[in-house]
Structure formats: C-alpha cells, structure tokens
N, C-alpha and C positions, 0 to 999 in steps of 0.2 A: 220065238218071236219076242221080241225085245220089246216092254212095254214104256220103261224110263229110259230113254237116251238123251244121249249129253246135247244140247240145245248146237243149231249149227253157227248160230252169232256167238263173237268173243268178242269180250273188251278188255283192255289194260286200265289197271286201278291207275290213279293222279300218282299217289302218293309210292306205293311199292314197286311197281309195274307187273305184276303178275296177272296173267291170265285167266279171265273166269269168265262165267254165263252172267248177263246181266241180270238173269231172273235172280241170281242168290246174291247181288250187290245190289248196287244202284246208282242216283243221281242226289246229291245233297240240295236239297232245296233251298239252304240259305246261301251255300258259296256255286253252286253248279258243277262240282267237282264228280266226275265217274269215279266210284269207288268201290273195292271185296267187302263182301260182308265185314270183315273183318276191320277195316278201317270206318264206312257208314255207321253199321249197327253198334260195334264195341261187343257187344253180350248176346246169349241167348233171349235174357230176359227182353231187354228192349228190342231186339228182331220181333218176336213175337208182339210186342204194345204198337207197332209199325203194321206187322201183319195182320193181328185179330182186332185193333181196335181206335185202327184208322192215325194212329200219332201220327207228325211229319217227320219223315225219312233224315232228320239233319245227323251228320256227321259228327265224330266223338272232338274233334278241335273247333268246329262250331258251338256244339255243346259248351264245353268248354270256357271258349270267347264271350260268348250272348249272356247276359241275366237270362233266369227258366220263363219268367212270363214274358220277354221279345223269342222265344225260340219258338213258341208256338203261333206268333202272328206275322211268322214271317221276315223277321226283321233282319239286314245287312248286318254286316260288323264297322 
C-alpha cells in the first residue's frame, strides 16, 4: 500500500513548461506566474525560508528585478 503517491493535479511551469505537482512549485506572488520549484524557489535554502518560516514565495527574476525590502511587501515591478 502506497503511502506517498504522486498528487493527481499537474501543472505546466510559465517559464520551462515541464510538468509537476503544484505542491513542490507554486504561484509567484509578485508577477502570478505558475512555476517548478526550480524556477520559484532557485535553491534548497530559500524552498525551506518559504516552507519553515513563512517568506513570500517570489520567483528567482522577481528576486532579482525588486529591491529586498519591496519583495517582501508585496511590491509590482
């Protein structure tokens, strides 16, 4: 009896199009963009600062784009 099975929703990332469970991606909170962990989080480290300690889920070209103190309130590009 199978205890972890693969989620039965997929979605396609924005940016790659690859296929995955939205549980291990997400939604960029500054641009709305569906994205793999891999483009959302960037890293293990910040996956984890999203997961244990509440950060907002923004995207690594968001990151990027925003000054650090607009990336935490939210802020458009």
């Amino acid at each position: 009896m199978p205890f972890f099975r693969e989620g039965m929703f997929k979605a396609d990332c924005d940016v790659c199009g690859v296929r995955f469970d939205p549980v291990q991606g997400g939604v960029c909170t500054v641009c709305k963009r569906i994205l793999c962990r891999t483009h959302l989080h960037g890293s293990l480290a910040r996956r984890l600062k999203v997961t244990l300690f509440g950060a907002p889920a923004v995207c690594i070209y968001c990151r990027v784009a925003a000054p650090r103190d607009a990336v935490g309130q939210g802020a458009a590009r």
